[in-house]
C-alpha positions in Angstrom: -132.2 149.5 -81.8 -129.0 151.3 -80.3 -125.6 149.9 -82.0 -124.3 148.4 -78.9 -127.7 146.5 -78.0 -127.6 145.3 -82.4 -123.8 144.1 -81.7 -124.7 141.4 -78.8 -127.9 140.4 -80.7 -125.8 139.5 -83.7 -123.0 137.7 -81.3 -125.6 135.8 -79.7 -127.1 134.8 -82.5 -123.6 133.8 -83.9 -123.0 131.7 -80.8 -125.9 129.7 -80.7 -125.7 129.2 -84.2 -122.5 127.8 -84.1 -123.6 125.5 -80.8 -126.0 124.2 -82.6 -124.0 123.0 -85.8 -121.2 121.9 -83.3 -124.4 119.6 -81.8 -125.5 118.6 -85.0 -121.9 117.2 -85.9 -121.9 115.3 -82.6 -125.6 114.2 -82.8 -124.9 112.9 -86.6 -122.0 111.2 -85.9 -123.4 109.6 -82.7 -126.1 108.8 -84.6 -124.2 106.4 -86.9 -125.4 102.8 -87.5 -121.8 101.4 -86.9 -122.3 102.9 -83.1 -125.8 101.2 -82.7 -124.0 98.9 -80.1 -120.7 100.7 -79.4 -119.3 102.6 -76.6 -118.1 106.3 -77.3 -116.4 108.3 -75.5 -116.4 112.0 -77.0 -114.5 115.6 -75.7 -113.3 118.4 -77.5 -112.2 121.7 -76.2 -110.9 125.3 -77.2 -107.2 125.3 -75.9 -107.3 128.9 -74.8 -110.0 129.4 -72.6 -110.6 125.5 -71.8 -114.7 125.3 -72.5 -115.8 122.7 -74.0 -117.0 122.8 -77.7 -118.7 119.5 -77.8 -119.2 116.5 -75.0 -120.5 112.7 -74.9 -120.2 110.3 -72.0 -116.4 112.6 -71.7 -116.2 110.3 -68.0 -117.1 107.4 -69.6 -113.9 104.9 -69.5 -113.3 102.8 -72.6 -110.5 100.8 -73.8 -107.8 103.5 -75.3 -105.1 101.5 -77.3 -102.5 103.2 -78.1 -103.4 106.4 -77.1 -102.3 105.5 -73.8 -99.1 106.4 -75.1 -100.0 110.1 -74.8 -100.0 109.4 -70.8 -97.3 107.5 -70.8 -94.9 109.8 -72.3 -96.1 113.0 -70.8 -95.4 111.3 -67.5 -91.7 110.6 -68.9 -91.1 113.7 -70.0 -92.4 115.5 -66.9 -90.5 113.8 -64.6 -87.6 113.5 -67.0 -87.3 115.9 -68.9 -86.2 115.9 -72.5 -82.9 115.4 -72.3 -83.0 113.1 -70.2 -79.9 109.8 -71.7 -80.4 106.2 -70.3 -76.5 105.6 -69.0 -75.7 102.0 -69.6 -72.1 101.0 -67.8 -70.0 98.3 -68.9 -67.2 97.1 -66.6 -64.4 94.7 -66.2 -63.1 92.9 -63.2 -59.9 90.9 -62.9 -56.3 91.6 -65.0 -55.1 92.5 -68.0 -51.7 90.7 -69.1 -49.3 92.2 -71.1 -50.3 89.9 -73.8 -54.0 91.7 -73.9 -55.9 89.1 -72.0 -58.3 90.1 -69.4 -58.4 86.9 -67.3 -61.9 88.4 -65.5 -65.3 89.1 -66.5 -66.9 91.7 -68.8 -70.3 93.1 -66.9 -72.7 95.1 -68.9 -74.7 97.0 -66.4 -78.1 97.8 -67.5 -80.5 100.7 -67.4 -83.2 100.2 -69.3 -82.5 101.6 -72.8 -84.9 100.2 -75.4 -82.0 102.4 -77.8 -79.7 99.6 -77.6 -78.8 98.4 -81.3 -82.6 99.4 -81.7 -84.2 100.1 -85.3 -84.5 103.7 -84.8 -81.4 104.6 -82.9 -80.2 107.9 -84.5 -76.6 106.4 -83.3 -77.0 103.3 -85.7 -77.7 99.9 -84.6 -73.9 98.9 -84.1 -73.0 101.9 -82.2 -73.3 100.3 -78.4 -71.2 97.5 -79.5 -68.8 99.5 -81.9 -68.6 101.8 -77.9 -67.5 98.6 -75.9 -65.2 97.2 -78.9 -63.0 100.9 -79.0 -62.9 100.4 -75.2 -61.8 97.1 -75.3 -58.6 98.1 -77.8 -58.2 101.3 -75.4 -57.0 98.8 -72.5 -55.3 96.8 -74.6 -57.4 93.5 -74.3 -57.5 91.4 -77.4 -59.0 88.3 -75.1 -61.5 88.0 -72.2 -60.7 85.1 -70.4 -63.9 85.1 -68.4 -67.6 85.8 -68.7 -69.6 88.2 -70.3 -72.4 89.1 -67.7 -75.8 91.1 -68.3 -76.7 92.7 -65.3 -80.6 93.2 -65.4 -81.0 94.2 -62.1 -82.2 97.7 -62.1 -85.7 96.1 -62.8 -87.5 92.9 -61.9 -87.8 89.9 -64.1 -91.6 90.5 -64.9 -90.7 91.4 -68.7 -94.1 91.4 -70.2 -97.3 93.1 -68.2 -99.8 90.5 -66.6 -102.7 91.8 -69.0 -100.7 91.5 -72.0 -102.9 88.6 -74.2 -101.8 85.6 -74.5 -102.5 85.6 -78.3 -99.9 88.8 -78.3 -97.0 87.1 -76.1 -94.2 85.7 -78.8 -95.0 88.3 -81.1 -92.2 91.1 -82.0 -94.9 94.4 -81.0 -95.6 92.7 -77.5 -91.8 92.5 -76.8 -90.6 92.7 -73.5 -87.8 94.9 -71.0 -85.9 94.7 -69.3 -83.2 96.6 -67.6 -80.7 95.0 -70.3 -82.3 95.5 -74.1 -80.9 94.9 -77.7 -81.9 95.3 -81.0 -85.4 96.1 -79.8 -85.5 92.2 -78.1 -86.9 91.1 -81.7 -85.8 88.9 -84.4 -86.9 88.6 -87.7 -88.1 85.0 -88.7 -87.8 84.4 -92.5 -89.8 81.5 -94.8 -89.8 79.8 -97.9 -93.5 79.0 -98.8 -94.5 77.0 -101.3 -98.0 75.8 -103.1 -101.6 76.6 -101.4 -102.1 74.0 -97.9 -98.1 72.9 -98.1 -96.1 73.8 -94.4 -93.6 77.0 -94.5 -89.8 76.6 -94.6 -88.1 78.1 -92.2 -85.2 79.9 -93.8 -83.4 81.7 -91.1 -83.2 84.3 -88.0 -81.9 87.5 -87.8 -80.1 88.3 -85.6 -79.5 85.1 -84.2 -81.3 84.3 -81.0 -79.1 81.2 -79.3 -81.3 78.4 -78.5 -84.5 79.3 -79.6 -85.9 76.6 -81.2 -89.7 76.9 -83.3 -92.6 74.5 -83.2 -93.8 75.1 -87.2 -97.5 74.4 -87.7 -97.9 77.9 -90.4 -99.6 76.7 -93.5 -99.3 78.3 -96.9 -102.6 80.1 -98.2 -103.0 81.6 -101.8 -103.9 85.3 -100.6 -101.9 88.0 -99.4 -102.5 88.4 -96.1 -99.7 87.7 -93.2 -102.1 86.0 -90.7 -99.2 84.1 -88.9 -98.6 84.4 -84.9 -96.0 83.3 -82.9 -96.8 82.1 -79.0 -94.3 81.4 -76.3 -93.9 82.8 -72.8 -90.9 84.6 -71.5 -87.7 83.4 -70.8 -88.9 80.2 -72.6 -87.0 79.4 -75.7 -89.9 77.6 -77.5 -91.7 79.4 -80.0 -95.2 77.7 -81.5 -95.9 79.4 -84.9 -99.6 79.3 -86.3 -101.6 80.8 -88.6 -101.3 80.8 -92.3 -98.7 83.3 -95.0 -98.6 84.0 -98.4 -98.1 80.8 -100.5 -95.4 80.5 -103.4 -93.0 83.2 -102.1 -89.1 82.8 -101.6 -88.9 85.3 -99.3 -91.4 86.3 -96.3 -90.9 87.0 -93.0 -92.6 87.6 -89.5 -91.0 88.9 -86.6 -91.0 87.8 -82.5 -89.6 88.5 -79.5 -86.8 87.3 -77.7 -87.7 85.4 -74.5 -84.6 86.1 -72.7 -83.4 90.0 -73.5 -80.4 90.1 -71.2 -79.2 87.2 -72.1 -79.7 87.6 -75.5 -78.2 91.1 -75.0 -74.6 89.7 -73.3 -74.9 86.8 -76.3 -75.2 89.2 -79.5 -72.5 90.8 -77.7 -70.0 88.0 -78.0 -71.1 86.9 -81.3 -70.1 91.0 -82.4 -66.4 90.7 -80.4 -65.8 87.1 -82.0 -66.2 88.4 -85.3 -64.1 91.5 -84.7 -61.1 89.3 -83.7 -61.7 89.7 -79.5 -60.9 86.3 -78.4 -64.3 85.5 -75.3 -62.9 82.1 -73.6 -66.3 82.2 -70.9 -69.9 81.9 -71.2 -72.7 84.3 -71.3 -74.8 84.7 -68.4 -77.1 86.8 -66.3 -77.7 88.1 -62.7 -81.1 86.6 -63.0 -79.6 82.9 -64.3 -76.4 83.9 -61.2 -78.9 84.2 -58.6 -80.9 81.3 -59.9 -78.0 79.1 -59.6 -77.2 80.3 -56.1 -74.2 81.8 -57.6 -72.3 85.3 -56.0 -72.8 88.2 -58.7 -69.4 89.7 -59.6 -68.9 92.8 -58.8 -68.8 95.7 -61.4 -64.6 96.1 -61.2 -63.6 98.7 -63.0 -65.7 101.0 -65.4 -64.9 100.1 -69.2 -67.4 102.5 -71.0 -70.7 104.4 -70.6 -73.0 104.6 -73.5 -75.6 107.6 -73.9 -78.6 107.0 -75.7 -80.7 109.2 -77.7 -82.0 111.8 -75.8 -85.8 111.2 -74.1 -87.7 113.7 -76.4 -86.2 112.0 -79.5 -86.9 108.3 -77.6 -90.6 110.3 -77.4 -91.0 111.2 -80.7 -90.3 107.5 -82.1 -92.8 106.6 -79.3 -95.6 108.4 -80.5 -95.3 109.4 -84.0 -94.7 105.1 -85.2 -96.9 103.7 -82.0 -93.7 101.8 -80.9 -95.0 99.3 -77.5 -91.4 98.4 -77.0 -90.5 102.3 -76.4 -93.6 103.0 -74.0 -93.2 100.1 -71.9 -89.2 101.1 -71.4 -90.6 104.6 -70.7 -93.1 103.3 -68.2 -90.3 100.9 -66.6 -88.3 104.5 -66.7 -90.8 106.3 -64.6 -91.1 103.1 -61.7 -87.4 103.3 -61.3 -87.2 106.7 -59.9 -90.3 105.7 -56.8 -89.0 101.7 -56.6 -85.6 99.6 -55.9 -86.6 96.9 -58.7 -88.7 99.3 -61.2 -91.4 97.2 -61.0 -94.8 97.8 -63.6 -97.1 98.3 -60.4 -94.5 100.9 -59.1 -94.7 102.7 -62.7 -98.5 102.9 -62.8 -99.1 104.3 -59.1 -96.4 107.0 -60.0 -97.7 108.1 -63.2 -101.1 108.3 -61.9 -100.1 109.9 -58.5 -98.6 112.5 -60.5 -101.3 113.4 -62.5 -103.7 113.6 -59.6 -101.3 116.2 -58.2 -102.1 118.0 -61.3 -106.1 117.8 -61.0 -106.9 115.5 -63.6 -108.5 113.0 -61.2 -106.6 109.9 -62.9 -107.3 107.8 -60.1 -110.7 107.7 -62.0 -108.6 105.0 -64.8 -107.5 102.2 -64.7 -103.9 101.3 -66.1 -102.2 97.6 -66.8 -99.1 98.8 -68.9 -97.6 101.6 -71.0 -98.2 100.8 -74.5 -102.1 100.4 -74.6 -101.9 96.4 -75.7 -103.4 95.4 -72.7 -107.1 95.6 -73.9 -108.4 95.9 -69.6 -107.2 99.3 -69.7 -109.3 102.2 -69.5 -109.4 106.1 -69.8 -112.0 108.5 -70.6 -112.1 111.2 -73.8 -112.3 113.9 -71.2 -109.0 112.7 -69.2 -106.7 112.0 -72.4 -108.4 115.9 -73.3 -107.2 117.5 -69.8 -104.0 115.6 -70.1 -103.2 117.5 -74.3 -104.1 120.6 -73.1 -102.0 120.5 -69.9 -98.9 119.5 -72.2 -100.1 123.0 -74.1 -100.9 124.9 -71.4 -98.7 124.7 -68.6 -95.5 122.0 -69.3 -92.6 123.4 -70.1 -91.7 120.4 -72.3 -95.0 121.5 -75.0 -92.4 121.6 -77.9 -90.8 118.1 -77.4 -94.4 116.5 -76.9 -96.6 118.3 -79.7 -93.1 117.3 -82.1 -93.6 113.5 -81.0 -97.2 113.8 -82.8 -98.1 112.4 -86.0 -99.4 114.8 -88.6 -102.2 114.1 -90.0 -102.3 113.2 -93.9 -98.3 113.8 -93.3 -96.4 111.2 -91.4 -96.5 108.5 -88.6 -99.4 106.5 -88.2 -101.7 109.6 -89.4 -100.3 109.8 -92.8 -103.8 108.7 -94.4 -105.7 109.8 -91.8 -107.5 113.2 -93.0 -105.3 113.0 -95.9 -107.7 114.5 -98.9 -109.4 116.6 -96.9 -108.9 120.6 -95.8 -107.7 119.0 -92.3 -104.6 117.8 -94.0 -101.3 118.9 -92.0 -103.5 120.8 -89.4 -104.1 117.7 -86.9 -101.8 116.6 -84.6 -102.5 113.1 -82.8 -102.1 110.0 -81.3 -104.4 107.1 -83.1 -105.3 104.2 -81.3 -106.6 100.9 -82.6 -107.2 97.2 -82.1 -110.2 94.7 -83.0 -113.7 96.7 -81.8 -111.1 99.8 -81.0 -110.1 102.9 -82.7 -109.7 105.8 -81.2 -107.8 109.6 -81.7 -106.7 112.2 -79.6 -104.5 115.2 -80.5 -104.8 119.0 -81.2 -106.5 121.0 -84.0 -105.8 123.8 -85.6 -108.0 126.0 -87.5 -108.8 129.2 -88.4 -106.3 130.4 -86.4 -108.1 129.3 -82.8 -106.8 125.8 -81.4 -108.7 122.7 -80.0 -108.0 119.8 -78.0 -109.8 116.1 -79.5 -110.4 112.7 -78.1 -113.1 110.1 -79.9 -112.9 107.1 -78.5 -115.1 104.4 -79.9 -115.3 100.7 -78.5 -116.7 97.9 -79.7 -118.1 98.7 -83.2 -119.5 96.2 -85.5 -118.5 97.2 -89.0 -115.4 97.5 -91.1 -112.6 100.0 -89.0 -112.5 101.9 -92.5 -116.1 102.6 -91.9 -115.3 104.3 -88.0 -112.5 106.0 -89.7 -114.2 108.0 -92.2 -116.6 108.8 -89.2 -114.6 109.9 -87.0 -113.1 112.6 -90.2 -116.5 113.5 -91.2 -117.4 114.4 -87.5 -113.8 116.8 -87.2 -114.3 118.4 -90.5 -118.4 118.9 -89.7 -117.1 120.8 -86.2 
């Protein structure tokens, strides 16, 4: 046998051979007990070349969580780019005496930052305020004789997606936008608890939501578990808490969400000037509560401030790497208001998937309901999340900014166990996904100096997540 003829033998034979353990690793993990009843979803391709190392029901759509993130902000930072700011405008009508009283209105013009005062604002949570109260001395005003008005108009007043549960709505990681945001439109709720079947105390909110009043029926339970849910609908201050928290502690809290953001925004906002000695004579209000009363909007006046948020591939990067809901439903909100007058969620989801059918990957094939992945009716496919991570690779000009927003595995974000004692550690980058019957992971591999692009999806499971997880590692490290 001529060289040449023994050299394509001997790559054959090291091709099949390597198909064939790449289909026992699927076969075995497919195989799995947990999956007797489950729906998976499986794709994995080279990043190079684009064939497909291993494949199981890739078309088959299935509930994604939070990896619908990954679509979500790729569209964002597509359209966007990542350095893209939010603007957010605050004016003032009327006149400013001599003695420093503006007799006229303050009018904080929204645009959708979810940065505003936010947890994980590289600017720090006082910075938009700390912006308007500078301004404020600037021009001399020590007293607003008027009103402090949020203007949410940029977007509707449909806050929360229709598919969002009801068993989610009240709850701080269901939050929702609107054009007019602060302090990620959360509070945190804090108790006193005291012996075993006894009723929590509440102790206090923070940052003070004005009006919002709680229907109490947690009970105290001797475990550590924090099994307690808040319920309420938006723009409805009544909060019903059940559920059950740790018993005998002095200090435990929950968090919600704020039923009225703008408002709540324009509110926090006197509160801050009040305390810095900036007299506010008026009351807070909102277009939305103007328009309701029939009353005229008044105009913006004259421009006070603008306040830049953190830059979109840093807004990504929080997005991805800690799972944040809040940040991808502003992001999807972001991408409606370039295609509609009111930024509507319906406008958001034609866009995004409008663009992506421009770019061949057939995602009128999914079905969408928000940005986050909470809504459990949405569904995507392992081969369309696939197409979508090796696109960002391949072809955007924005690959730095979006592989950066994803977690490491066995490093940080919401991988930091994931892989973590294994020889995968720090060479998986991902999006993980997960709610009851759900889990699900889809990112890039490297190894062995070639690259691959991963989705498992696996839907309605009947044994312990823990269980799908190690799974789900054994069937990466067996390819």
């Amino acid at each position: 046998m001529n060289r040449k003829i023994l050299l394509t033998v001997s790559s054959l034979f090291l091709f099949f051979s390597g198909f064939a353990q790449k289909s026992e690793a699927l076969q075995h993990f497919i195989s799995n007990n947990c999956f007797s009843s489950a729906g998976l979803s499986v794709t994995v391709k080279n990043v190079g070349n684009g064939n497909t190392i291993v494949s199981h029901n890739s078309q088959l759509n299935l509930t994604p969580a939070s990896t619908q993130k990954l679509l979500t902000t790729a569209t964002a930072l597509e359209m966007f780019g990542p350095e893209f700011r939010f603007e957010t405008k605050v004016y003032y009508s009327g006149k400013i005496s001599s003695a420093g009283v503006l007799t006229g209105d303050i009018v904080v013009k929204g645009s959708g930052d979810p940065t505003l005062g936010a947890q994980y604002s590289s600017q720090g949570q006082s910075a938009f305020f700390d912006t308007i109260l500078s301004a404020l001395k600037r021009n001399g005003i020590r007293e607003i004789y008027g009103k402090i008005i949020g203007d949410e108009r940029l977007y509707n007043t449909e806050i929360v997606p229709w598919k969002t549960p009801w068993e989610d709505m009240g709850n701080y990681y269901a939050a929702g936008v609107s054009a007019l945001n602060y302090s990620d439109n959360s509070y945190k709720l804090t108790f006193k608890t005291g012996a075993a079947g006894s009723r929590p105390r509440i102790v206090g909110v923070e940052p003070k939501v004005i009006g919002l009043k709680f229907q109490n029926f947690l009970i105290a339970k001797d475990n550590d578990k924090d099994s307690a849910y808040l319920y309420g609908m938006p723009y409805c201050h009544e909060r019903y808490i059940y559920g059950s928290v740790p018993a005998n502690q002095s200090f435990f809290f929950i968090k919600g969400d704020v039923p009225d953001p703008a408002l709540f925004a324009v509110q926090s906002l006197a509160v801050y000037l009040r305390s810095r000695g900036v007299k506010v004579s008026g009351e807070e209000t909102t277009s939305r509560i103007l328009e309701q009363q029939g009353s005229a909007i008044i105009p913006n006046g004259e421009i006070l401030c603008t306040f830049r948020s953190d830059s979109l591939g840093e807004i990504i990067k929080v997005t991805n790497k800690k799972s944040y809901n809040f940040y991808a439903e502003a992001l999807l909100r972001l991408i409606a208001s370039r295609y509609s007058k009111d930024g509507s969620l319906p406008a958001g989801i034609a866009a995004e998937k409008a663009f992506w059918d421009k770019k061949g990957l057939n995602a009128g094939k999914i079905l969408i309901y928000d940005g986050s992945g909470l809504a459990p009716s949405n569904r995507v496919n392992s081969g369309f999340l696939v197409d979508l991570l090796r696109y960002m690779i391949t072809q955007s000009h924005n690959k730095e900014s979006y592989v950066r927003s994803l977690a490491i595995a066995g490093e940080d974000g919401t991988l930091k166990s994931f892989l973590a004692n294994t020889a995968l550690k720090g060479k998986v980058k991902a999006k993980s996904g997960s709610f009851e019957g759900v889990l699900t992971y889809a990112g890039i591999v490297n190894k062995n100096g070639s690259e691959y692009v991963f989705c498992v999806m696996v839907n309605a499971f009947t044994c312990q997540t823990s269980v799908v997880k190690r799974a789900i590692e054994q069937f990466l490290m067996d390819l």
